[in-house]
C-alpha positions as CSV (number, residue, x, y, z in Angstrom):
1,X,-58.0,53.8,-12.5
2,X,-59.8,50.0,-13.2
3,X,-58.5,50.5,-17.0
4,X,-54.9,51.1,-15.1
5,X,-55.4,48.0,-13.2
6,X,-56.4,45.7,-15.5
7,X,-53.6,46.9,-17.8
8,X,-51.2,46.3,-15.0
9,X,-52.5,42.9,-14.4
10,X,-52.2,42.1,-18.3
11,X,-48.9,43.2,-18.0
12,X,-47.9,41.3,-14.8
13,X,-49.5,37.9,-16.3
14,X,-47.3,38.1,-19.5
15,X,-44.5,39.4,-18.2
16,X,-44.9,36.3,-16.4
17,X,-45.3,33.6,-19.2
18,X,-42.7,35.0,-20.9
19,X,-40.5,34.6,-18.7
20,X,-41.1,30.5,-18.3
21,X,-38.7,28.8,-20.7
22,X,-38.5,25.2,-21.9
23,X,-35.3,23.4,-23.7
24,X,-34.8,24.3,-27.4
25,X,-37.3,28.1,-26.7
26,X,-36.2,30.3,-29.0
27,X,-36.5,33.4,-26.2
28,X,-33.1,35.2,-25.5
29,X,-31.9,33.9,-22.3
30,X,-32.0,36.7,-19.1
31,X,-28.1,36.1,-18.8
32,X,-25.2,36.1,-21.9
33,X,-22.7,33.3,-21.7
34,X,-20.0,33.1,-22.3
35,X,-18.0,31.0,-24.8
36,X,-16.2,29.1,-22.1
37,X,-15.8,30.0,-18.2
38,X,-13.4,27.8,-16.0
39,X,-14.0,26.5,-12.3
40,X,-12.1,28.9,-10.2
41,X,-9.4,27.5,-7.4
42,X,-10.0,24.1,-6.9
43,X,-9.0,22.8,-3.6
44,X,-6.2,20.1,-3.2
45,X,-6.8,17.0,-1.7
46,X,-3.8,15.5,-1.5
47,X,0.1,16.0,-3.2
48,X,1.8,12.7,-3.7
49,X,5.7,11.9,-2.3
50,X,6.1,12.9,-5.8
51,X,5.1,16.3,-5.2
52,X,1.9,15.6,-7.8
53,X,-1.0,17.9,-7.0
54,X,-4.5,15.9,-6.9
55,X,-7.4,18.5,-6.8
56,X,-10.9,18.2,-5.4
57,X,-11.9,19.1,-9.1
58,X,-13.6,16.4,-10.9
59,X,-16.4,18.0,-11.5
60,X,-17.2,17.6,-15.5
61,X,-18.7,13.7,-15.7
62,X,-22.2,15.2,-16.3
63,X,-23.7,18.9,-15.7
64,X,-26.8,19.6,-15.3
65,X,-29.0,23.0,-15.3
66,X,-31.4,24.9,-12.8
67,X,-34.4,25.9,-14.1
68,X,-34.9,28.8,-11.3
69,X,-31.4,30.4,-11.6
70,X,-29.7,30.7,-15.3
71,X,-26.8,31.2,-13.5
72,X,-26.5,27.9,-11.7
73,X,-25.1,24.4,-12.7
74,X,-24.9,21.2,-11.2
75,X,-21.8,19.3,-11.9
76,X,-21.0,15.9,-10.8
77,X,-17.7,13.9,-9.9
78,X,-16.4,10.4,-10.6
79,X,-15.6,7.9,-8.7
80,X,-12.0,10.1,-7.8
81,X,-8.8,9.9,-8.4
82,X,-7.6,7.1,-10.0
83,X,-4.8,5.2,-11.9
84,X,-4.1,2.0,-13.3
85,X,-1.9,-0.6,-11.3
86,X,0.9,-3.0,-12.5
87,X,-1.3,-6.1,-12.2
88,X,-4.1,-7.2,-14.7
89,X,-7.4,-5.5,-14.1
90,X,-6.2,-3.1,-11.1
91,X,-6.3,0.1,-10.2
92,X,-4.6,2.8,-7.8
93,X,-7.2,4.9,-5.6
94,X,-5.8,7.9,-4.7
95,X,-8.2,8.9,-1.9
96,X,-10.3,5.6,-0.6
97,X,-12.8,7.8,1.5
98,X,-13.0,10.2,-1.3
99,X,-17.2,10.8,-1.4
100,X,-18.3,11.2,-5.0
101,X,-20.2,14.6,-5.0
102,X,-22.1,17.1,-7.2
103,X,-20.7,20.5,-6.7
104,X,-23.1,23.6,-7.3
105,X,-21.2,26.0,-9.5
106,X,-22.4,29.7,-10.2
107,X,-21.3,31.5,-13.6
108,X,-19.6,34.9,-12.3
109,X,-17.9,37.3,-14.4
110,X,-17.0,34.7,-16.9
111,X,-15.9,32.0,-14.2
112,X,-17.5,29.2,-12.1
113,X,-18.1,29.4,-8.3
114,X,-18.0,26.5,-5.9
115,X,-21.2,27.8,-3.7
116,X,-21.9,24.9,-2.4
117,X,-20.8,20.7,-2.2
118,X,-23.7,17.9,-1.9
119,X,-21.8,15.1,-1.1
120,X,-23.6,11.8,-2.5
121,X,-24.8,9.3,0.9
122,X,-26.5,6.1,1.2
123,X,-29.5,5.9,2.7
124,X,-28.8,5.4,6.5
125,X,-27.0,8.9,5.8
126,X,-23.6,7.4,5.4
127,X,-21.2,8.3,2.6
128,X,-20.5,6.3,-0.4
129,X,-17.4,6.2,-1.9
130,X,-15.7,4.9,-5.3
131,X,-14.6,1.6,-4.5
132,X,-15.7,-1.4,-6.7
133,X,-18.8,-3.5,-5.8
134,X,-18.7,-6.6,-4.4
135,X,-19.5,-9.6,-7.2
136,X,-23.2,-10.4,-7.4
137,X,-23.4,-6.4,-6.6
138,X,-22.1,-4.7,-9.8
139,X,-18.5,-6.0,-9.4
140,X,-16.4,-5.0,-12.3
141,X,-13.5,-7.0,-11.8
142,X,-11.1,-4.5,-11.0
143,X,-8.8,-5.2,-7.5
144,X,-8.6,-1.7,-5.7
145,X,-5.1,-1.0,-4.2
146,X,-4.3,2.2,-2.1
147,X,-0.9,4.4,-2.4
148,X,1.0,1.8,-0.1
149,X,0.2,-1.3,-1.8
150,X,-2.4,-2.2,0.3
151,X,-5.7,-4.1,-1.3
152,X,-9.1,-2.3,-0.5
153,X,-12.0,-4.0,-0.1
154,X,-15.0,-4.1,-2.3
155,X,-17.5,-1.8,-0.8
156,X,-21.2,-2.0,-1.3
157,X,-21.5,2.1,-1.2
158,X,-19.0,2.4,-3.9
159,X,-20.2,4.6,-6.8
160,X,-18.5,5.3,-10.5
161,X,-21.4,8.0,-10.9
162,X,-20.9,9.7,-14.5
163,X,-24.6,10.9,-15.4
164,X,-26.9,13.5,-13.8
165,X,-30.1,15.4,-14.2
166,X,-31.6,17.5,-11.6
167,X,-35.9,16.7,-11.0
168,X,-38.2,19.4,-10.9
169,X,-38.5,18.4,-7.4
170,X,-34.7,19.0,-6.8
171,X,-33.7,16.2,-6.4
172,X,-30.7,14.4,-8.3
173,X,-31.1,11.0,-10.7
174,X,-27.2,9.6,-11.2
175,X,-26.2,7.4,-13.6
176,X,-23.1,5.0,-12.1
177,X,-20.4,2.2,-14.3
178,X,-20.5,-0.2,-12.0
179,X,-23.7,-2.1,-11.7
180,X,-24.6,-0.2,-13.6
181,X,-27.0,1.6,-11.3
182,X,-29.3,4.5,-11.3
183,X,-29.5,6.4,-8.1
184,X,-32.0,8.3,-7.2
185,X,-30.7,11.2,-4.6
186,X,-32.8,13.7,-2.4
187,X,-31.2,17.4,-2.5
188,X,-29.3,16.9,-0.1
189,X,-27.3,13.3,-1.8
190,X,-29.2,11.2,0.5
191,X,-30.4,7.8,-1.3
192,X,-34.0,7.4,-1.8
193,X,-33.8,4.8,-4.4
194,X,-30.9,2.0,-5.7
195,X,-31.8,0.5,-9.4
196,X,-29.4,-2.1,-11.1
197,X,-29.7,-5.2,-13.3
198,X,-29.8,-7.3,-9.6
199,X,-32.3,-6.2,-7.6
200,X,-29.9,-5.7,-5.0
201,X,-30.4,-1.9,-4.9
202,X,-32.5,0.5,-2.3
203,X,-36.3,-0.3,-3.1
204,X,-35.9,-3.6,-4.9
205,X,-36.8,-2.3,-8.6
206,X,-34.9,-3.8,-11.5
207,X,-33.2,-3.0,-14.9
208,X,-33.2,-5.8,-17.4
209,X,-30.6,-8.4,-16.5
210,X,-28.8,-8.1,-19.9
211,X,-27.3,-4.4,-18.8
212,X,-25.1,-6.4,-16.6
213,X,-23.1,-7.2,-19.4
214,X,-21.7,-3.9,-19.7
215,X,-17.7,-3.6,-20.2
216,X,-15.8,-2.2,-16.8
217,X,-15.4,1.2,-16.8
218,X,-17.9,1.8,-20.0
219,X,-21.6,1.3,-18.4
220,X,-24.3,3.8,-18.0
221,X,-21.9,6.8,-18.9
222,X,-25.0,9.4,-19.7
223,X,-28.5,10.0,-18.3
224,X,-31.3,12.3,-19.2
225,X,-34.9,12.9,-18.1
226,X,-37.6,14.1,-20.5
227,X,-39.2,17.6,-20.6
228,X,-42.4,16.0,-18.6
229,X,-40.3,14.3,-16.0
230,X,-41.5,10.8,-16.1
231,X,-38.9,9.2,-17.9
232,X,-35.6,8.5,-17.6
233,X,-33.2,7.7,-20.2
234,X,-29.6,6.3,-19.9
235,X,-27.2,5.9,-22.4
236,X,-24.0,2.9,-22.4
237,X,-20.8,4.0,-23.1
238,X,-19.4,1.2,-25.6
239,X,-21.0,-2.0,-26.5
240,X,-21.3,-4.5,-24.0
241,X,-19.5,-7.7,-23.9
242,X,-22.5,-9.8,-24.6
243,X,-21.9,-12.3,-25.0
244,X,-18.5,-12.2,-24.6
245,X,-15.5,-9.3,-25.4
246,X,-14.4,-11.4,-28.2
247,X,-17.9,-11.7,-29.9
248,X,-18.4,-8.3,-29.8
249,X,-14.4,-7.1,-30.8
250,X,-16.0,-5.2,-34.1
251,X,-19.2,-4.2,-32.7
252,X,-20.5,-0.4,-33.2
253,X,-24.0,-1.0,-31.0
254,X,-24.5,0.7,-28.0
255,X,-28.2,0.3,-26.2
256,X,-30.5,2.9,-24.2
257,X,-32.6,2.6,-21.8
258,X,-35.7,4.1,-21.3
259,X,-37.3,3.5,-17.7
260,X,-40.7,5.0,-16.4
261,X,-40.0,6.4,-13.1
262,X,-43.5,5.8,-12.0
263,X,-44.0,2.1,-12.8
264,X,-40.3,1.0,-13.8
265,X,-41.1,0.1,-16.9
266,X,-38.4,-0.5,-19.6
267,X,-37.8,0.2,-23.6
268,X,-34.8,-0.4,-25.1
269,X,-33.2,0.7,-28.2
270,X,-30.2,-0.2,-30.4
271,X,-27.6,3.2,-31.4
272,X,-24.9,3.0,-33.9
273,X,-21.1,4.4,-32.3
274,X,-19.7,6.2,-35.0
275,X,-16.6,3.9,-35.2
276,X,-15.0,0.8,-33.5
277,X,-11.8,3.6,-32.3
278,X,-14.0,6.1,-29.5
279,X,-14.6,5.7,-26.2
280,X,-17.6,5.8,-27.0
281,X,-20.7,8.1,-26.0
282,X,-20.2,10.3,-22.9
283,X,-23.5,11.5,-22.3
284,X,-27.4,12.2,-23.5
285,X,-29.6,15.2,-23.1
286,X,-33.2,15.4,-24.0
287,X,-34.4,18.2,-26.1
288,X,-37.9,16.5,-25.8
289,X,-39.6,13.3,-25.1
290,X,-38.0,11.4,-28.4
291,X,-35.5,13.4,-29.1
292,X,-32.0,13.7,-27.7
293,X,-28.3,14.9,-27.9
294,X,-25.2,12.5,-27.3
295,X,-22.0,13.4,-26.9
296,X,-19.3,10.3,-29.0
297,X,-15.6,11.0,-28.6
298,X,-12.2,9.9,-29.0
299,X,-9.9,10.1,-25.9
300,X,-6.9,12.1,-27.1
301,X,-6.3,15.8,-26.3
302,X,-7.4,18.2,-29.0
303,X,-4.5,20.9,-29.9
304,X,-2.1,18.1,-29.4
305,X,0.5,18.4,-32.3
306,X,2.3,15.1,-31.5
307,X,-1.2,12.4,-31.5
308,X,-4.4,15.3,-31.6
309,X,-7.8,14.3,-31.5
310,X,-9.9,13.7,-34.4
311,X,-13.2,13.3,-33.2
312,X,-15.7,14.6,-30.4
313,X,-19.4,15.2,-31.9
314,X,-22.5,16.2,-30.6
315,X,-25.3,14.2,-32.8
316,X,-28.9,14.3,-32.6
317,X,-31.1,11.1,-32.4
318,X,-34.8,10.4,-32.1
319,X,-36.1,7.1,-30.9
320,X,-39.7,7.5,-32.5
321,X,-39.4,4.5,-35.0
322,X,-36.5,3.0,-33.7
323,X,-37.1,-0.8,-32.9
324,X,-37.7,-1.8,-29.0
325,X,-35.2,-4.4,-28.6
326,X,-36.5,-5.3,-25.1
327,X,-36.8,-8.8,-24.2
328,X,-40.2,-9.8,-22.5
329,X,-37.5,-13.2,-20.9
330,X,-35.4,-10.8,-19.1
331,X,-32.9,-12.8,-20.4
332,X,-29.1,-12.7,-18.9
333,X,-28.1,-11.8,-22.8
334,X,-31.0,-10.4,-23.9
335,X,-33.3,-10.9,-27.0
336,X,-31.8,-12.8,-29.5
337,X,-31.6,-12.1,-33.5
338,X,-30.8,-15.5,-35.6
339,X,-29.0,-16.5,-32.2
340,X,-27.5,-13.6,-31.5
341,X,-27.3,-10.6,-29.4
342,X,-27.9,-7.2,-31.0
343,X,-24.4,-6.5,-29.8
344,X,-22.7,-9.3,-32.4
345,X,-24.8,-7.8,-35.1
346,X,-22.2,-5.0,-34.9
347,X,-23.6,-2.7,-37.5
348,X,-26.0,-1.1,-39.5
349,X,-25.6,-3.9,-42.1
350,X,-26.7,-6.5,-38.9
351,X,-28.9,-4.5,-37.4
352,X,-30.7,-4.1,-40.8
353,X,-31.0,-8.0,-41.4
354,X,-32.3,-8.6,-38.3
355,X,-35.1,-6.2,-39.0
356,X,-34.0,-3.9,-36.4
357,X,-34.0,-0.4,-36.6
358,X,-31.5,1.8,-34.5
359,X,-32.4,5.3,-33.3
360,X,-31.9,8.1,-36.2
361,X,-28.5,10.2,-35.7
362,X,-27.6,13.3,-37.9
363,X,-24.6,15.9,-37.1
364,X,-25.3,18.8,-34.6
365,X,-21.8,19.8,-33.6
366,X,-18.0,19.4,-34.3
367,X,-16.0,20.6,-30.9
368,X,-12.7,20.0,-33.0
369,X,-14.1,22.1,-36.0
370,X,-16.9,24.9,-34.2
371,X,-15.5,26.4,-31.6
372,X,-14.3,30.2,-31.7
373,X,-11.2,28.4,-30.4
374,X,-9.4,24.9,-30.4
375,X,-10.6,22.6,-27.7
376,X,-8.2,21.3,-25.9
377,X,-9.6,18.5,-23.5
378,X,-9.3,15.0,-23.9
379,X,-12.8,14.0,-21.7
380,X,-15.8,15.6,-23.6
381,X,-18.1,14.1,-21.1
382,X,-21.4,16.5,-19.8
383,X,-24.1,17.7,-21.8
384,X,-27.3,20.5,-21.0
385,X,-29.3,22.3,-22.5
386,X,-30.5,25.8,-21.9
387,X,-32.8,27.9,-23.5
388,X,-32.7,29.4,-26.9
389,X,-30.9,26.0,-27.8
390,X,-27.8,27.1,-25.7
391,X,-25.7,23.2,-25.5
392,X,-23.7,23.2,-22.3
393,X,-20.9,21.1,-22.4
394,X,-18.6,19.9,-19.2
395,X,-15.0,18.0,-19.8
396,X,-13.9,16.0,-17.1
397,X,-9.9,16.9,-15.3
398,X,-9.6,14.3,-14.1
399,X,-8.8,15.3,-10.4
400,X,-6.0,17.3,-12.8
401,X,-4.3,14.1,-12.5
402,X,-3.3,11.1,-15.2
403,X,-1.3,7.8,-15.1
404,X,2.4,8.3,-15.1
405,X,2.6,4.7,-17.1
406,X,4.4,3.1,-13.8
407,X,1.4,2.5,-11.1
408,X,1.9,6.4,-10.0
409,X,-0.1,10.0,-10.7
410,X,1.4,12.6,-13.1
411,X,0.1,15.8,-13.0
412,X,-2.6,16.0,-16.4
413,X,-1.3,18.8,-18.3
414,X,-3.2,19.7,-21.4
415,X,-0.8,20.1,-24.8
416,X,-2.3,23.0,-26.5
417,X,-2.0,25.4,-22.7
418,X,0.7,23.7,-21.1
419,X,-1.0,24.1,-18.2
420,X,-3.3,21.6,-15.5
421,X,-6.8,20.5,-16.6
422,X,-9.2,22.2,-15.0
423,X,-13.8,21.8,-15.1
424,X,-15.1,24.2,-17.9
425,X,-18.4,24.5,-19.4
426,X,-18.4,25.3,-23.0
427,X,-21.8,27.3,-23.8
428,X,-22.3,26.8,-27.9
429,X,-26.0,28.1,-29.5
430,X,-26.7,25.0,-31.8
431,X,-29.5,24.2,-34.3
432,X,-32.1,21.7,-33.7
């Protein structure tokens, strides 16, 4: 009977251990998934005099996974519905008091479940929304304008959030394009922390002052957190206008930051976009403390026979001898190269001449090229990783909405289906 016992303790204790899985584990996965499943039934939040259908979808800027349930995923919203006006540097808000929110989705006989909405709050408890900053506050120069016409005000609880990852604590770290800012969230959205480049944020902490140069609409588009939990990493979208947009017209570098949740300290590195035509990179995973997967696209619909897409790749990179570009100053344009920023060195060529070395980047995945079937999205934009090197991947709908090309909403249908965008997660095994 002690033999049996012991034996049944063995058993217990690696039944145990094998069942805790890390990132890029090479153990099977206690669910299968799917090639693709699709968010069921998204509610409507409002139909335009046009009879335009705006859904509370939304849900594919960044997904993130839950370590206790396989089944789970986190998957964060925009700012919300959106459009651009007539005037220079405006824009149409659809839903002003629209609450940017992560939505906690359940895979379910091949689908996605809504079980549950955390909507994102400041820290009194009140909810933000996605209305621009005020200037000095992460401003980024747009005038906001609701369906009647009517200017909205800047808001100091507006949000652009586009990045997520989920601490081992639950709670939430969200990336946002308008300070930019990093948000730290308990789980239920509550703030516990502001970050930004001003020091205007919840807590007082700081991002170097150069990140404030980031192009509107194009700031900290992707966050991760390493394996251990102590460092976050957040990637810009396109280069930043630093100095100026001109300067920086041909310019392929992009930066990341790394920042030490403990003590707020900062590294940063330089990355090369693949080409001066994509929006640019939509989002970075870690597969461990150095090494990462981004997400660089184009922004045209793939399956589109009339203008289709021709590039959305997965790369990996690893920052262990890339150059730390930081700049002990804190300088408004940061460290200077020959009198320049690293942004106006625009290339490899540049980056190379001013002794610079950008983070390493090799080919993981080709959505156009390795799916079992075409992908037809347009917004590429979430990236997680599950076990057994299982790379989830989320495409923004938009709110199933798009710009009719007069100040207005048209309803986003994709060209290869014919049919509404809706949130997917696209589950591809990938080698690392």
């Amino acid at each position: 009977m002690k033999k049996e016992l012991i034996l049944l303790g063995l058993m217990v204790f690696f039944g145990m251990v094998s069942c805790k899985k890390n990132p890029g584990d090479s153990e099977p996965n206690a669910i299968t998934y799917p090639d693709m499943a699709e968010a069921t039934d998204p509610s409507i939040l409002f139909t335009t005099a046009s009879g335009v259908k705006v859904y509370n979808g939304g849900f594919g800027s960044a997904v993130a996974t839950d370590p206790n349930d396989a089944a789970v995923f986190y998957m964060l919203t925009d700012r919300g519905s959106n459009v651009a006006g007539q005037l220079a540097n405006s824009i149409i808000i659809g839903k002003p008091d629209f609450d940017p929110q992560i939505g906690k989705f359940r895979l379910k006989d091949g689908k996605l479940i809504l079980e549950q909405t955390i909507e994102l709050k400041n820290a009194a408890g009140g909810k933000l929304n996605g209305i621009p900053n005020p200037v000095g506050m992460g401003a980024s120069g747009e005038t906001a304008y609701d369906l009647n016409g009517q200017v909205i005000a800047p808001s100091a609880d507006g949000i652009d959030s586009e990045g997520l990852v989920r601490a081992a604590d639950g709670s939430f770290w969200i990336s946002d394009e308008y300070g930019p800012h990093i948000a730290h969230f308990d789980a239920s959205g509550k703030t516990i922390e502001r970050i930004n480049p001003f020091g205007t944020g919840t807590g007082g902490r700081k991002i170097p002052a150069v990140f404030a140069k980031r192009r509107a609409n194009r700031g900290m588009e992707g966050l991760a957190i390493t394996p251990d939990g102590k460092t976050l990493v957040g990637m810009m979208q396109s280069p930043m206008y630093n100095p100026s947009k001109n300067a920086v017209s041909n310019s392929t570098v992009l930066r990341i930051l790394t920042f030490d949740i403990a003590t707020g300290a900062t590294k940063q590195y330089a990355y090369l976009m693949d080409n001066t035509t994509l929006t640019g990179v939509s989002d970075i995973v870690a597969v461990n403390a150095t090494t990462f997967l981004t997400i660089e696209r184009d922004g045209l619909f793939g399956g589109d026979t009339t203008n289709p897409a021709a590039f959305k790749k997965v790369f990996k990179i690893d920052i262990s001898n890339a150059t730390d570009i930081s700049d002990a100053a804190d300088g408004a344009t940061g460290k200077l190269y020959g009198g320049k920023t690293v942004e106006e060195l625009n290339n490899q060529a540049g980056l190379t001449a001013a002794g610079i070395a950008p983070v390493s980047k090799t080919l993981v995945l080709d959505l156009l090229k390795d799916l079992p079937s075409v992908y037809p999205h347009d917004k590429a934009e979430g990236l997680a990783l599950l076990p057994g090197n299982i790379l989830v991947i989320s495409n923004d709908d938009d709110f199933g909405v798009v710009d009719n090309g007069a100040s207005g909403f048209a309803q986003k249908i994709l060209p290869l289906t014919k049919a509404v965008d809706r949130n997917r997660l696209y589950f591809v095994k990938v080698k690392l």
